[in-house]
N, C-alpha and C positions, 0 to 999 in steps of 0.2 A: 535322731533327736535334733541336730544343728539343722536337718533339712527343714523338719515339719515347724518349729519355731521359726527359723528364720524367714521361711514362706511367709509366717502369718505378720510377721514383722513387718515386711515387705510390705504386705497389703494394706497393713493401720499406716505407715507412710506414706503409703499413695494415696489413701483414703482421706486422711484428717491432715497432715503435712505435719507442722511443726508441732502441735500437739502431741500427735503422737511419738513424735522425737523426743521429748519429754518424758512422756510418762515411758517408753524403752526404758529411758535411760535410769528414771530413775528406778524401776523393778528391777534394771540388770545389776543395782548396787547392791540389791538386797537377794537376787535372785540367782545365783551363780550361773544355771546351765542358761542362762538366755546370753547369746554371744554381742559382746557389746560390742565387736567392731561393725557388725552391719549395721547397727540404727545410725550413724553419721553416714556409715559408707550409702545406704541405700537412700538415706534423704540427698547426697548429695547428689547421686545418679536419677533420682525422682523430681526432687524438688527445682534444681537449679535448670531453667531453660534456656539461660544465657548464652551466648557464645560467647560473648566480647570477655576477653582475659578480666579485664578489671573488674567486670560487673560481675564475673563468677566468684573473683575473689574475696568483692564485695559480700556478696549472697551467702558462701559459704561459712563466711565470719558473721555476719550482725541473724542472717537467717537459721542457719544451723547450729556451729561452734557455740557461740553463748547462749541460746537458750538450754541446749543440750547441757551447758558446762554447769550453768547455774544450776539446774534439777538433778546431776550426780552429783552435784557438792553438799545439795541440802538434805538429797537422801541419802548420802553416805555416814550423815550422822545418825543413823540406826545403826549400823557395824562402830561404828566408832566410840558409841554411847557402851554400846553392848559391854565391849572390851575395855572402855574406861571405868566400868563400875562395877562390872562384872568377874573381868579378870582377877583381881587380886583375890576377892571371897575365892572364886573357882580353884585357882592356884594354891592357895594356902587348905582347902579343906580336901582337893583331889591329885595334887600335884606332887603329894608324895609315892603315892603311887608309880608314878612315870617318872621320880625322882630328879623331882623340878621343885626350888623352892623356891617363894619371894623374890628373897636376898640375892638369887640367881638374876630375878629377874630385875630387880632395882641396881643390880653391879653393871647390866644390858643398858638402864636407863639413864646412869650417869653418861655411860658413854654418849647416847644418844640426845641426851641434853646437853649439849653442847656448842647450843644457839643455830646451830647449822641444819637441825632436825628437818625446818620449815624447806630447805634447797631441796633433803632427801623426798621429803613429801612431794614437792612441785615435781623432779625429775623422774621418779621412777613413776609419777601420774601421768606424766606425758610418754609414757614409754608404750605404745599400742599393746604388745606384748605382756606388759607387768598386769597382772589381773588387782581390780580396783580393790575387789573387796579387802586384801590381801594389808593394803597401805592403809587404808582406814581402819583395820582391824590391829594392825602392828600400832599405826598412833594413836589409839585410844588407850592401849596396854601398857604403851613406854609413857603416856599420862600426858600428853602434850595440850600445850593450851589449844582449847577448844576457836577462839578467833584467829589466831595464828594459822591453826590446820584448816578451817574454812578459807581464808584467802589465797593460801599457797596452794593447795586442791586445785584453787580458780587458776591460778599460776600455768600450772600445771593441765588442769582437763581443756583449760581452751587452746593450746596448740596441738595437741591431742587430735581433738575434733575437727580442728580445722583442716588437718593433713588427712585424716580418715575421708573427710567430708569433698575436698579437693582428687581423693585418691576414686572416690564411689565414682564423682563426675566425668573424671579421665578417664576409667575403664569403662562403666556402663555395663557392658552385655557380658563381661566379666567378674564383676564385684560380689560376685558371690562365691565364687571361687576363691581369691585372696580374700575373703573375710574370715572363709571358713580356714583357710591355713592360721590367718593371725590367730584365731579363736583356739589353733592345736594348740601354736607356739605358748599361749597363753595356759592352756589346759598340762602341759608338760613342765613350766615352769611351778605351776602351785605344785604337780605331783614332786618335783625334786624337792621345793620346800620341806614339804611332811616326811618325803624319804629320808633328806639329810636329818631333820628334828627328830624322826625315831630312829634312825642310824645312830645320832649319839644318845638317847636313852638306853639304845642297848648298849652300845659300849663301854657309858658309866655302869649297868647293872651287870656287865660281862667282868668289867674291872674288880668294884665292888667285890661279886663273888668271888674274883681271885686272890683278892687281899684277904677275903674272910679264910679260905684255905690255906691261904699263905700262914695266917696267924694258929690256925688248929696242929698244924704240920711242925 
């Protein structure tokens, strides 16, 4: 799957340049299995022909980094809408089910409103590793203001970018290799997400049932 996508990846960034860095970026917000570390990494290995240090670093920021940064930010508000509007209906009519309510989740969002939400947005978006969908999906749920989570995204995906995009042009005849690792590290962090989130559904419904037995006994 990472090889035959990211091949074709390859090719629309060799083909079109930063356009196609672009439209990557923004389908891999909405499109999980496509690995967003190689659209920086392979424009910076494609695109940048500089040698002179400055001029690469140049390139890799006003060429790659922001145009890249701008198109995950504006498409990441499709996951972020989703879970802003969607969430609470969803929760409140299936979430007892999975024995999750609201109140669970608004006691999450006090916490997380707590002015500081916009750092956590910026940092864990610069984290190559943190998968994107994951943060725009979690601030749209905990309700954050929508202009706030747009800038700090930008915060956030253009040193991202820039180090991905800097990391594609050092390796070169390798960058496909460290994409596809950052893309595990990525792909093992959402599975522990869901494992831990249904680890404590069962535990509240393993508890639960023990109280209920408790109280029959």
């Amino acid at each position: 799957m990472f090889e035959e996508i990211g091949l074709q990846l390859i090719q629309l960034v060799s083909q079109y340049g930063v356009i196609a860095v672009m439209l990557g970026m923004m389908l891999e917000e909405v499109f999980v299995p496509i690995p967003s570390p190689i659209i920086p990494m392979a424009a910076g290995a494609l695109l940048i022909e500089s040698t002179a240090f400055t001029e690469v670093i140049f390139q890799a920021f006003f060429l790659i980094a922001l145009p890249a940064s701008i198109a995950s930010v504006i498409s990441s508000y499709f996951v972020f809408a989703i879970t802003f509007y969607g969430g609470k209906p969803a929760i409140k009519r299936y979430g007892k089910w999975l024995d999750v309510r609201w109140k669970d989740v608004q006691r999450m969002e006090s916490h997380f409103d707590s002015g500081n939400e916009k750092y956590y947005v910026a940092f864990f978006r610069s984290i190559p590793i943190v998968p994107l969908s994951l943060v725009s999906g979690s601030a749209g749920l905990f309700r954050m203001n929508w202009k706030e989570y747009g800038i700090w995204s930008f915060v956030g995906m253009a040193p991202r970018n820039f180090v991905l995009a800097m990391i594609g042009w050092y390796s070169r005849d390798s960058f496909r290799v460290l994409a596809s690792r950052i893309d595990a590290f990525s792909t093992w962090i959402l599975l522990f997400v869901f494992g831990t989130f249904l680890g404590y559904i069962l535990y509240k419904k393993l508890k639960n049932l023990g109280d209920y037995l408790v109280r029959k006994i």
